[in-house]
C-alpha positions as CSV (number, residue, x, y, z in Angstrom):
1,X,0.0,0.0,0.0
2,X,2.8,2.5,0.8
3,X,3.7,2.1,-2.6
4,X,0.9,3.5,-4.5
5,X,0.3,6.2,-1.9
6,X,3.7,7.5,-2.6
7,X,3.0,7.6,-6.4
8,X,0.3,9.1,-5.2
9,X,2.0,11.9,-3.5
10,X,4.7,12.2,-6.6
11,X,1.4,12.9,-8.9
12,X,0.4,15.1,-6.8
13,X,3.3,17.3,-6.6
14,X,3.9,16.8,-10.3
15,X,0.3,18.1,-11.0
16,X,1.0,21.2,-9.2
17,X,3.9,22.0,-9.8
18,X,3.1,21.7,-13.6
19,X,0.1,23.9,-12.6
20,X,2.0,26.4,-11.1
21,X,4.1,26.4,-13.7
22,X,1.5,27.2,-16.3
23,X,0.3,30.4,-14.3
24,X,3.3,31.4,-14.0
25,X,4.0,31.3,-17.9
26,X,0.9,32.5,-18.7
27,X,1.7,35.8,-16.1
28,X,4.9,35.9,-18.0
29,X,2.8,36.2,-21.1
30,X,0.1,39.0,-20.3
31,X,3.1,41.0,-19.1
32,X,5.0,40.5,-21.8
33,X,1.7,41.5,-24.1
34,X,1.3,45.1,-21.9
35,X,5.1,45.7,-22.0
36,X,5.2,45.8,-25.7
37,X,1.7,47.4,-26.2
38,X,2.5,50.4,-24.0
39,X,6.2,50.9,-25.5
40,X,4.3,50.8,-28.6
41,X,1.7,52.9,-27.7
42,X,4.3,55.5,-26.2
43,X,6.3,55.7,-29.6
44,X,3.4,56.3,-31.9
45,X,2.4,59.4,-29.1
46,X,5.5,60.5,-29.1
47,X,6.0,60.8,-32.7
48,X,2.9,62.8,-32.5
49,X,3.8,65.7,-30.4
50,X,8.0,65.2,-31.1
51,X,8.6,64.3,-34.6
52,X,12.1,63.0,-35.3
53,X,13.3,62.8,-39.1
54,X,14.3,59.4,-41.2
55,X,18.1,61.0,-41.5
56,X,20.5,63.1,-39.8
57,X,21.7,66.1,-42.0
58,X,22.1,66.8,-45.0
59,X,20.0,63.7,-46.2
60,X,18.5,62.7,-49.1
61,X,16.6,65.2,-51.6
62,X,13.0,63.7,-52.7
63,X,10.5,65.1,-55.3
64,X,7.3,64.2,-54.5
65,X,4.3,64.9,-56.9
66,X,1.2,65.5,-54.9
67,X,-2.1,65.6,-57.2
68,X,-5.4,67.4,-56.8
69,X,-7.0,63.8,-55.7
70,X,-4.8,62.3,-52.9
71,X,-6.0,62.4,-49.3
72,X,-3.8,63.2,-46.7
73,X,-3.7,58.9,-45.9
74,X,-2.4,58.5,-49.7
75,X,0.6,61.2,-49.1
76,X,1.3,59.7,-46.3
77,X,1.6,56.5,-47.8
78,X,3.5,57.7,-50.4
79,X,5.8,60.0,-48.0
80,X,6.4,56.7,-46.1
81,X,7.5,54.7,-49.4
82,X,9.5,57.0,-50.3
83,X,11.4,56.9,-47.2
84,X,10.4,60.6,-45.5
85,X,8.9,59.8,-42.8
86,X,8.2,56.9,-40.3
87,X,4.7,55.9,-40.1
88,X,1.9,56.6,-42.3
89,X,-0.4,57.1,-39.5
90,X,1.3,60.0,-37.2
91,X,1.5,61.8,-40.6
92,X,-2.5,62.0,-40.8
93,X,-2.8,62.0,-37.1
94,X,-0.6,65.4,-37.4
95,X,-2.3,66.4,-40.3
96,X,-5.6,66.4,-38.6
97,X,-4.8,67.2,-35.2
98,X,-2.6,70.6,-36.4
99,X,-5.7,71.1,-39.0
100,X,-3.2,71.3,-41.7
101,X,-4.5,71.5,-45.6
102,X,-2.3,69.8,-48.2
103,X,-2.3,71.5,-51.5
104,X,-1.3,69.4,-55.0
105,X,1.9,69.8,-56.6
106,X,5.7,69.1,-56.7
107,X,7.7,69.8,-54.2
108,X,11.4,68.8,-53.1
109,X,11.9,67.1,-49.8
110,X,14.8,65.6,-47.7
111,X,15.0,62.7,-45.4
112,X,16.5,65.5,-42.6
113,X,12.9,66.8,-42.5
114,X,10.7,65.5,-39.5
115,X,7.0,65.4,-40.4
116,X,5.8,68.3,-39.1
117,X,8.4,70.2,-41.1
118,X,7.0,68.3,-44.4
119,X,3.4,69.2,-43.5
120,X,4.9,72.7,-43.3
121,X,5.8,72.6,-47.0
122,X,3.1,71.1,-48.6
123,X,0.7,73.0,-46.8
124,X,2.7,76.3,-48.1
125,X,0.3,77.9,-51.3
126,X,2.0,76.5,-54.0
127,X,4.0,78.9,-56.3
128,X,2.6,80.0,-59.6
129,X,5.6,78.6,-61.7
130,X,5.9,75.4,-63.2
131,X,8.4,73.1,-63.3
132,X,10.2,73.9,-60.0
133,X,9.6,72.1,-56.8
134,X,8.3,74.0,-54.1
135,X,11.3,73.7,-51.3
């Protein structure tokens, strides 16, 4: 009989310690989850009210062609592809929140620029010329 009651007592112990074990990953897990969802969450606000640029100085030159039907998502899109800015997203946020109006054209950019600089240009009336970007 001692036998079995000591398997017993070694399932037992196993069971709980393999139960405490999985609270303790799963813990490990939530935490993990709010760690990285508030770091995230702090960059993207961040980037919102202290915009960084892509590139130190001097950077790259870009000229962007804005036209008459692109929302402010689609120039962020295409500010983002081309390597201006960081995330899509802050750009319309800023856009938005700093009531900003984008006006069609071409205009040259650089990788130095942090957003709010960029939404600076193109919300500048556009110059009566053709053929040279608005700087």
């Amino acid at each position: 009989m001692s036998g079995s009651n000591t398997a017993r007592d070694i399932n037992r112990v196993t069971g709980a310690i393999i139960k405490v074990s999985l609270h303790l990953i799963i813990y490990a897990l939530v935490i993990l989850i709010f760690y990285e969802g508030i770091t995230a969450g702090y960059r993207f606000g961040h980037e919102i009210f202290s915009a960084t640029a892509v590139a130190s100085p001097p950077g790259w030159d870009r000229i962007i062609t804005i036209g008459e039907d692109q929302s402010d998502y689609d120039i962020g899109r295409l500010l983002e592809k081309e390597g201006l800015i960081h995330n899509r997203y802050v750009f319309v946020i800023q856009s938005e929140l700093y009531d900003y109006k984008l006006y069609p054209g071409v205009y040259r950019l650089n990788t130095s620029m942090t957003s709010r600089e960029i939404l600076d240009a193109l919300s500048a009336e556009p110059k009566e010329e053709e053929g040279e970007p608005d700087t």
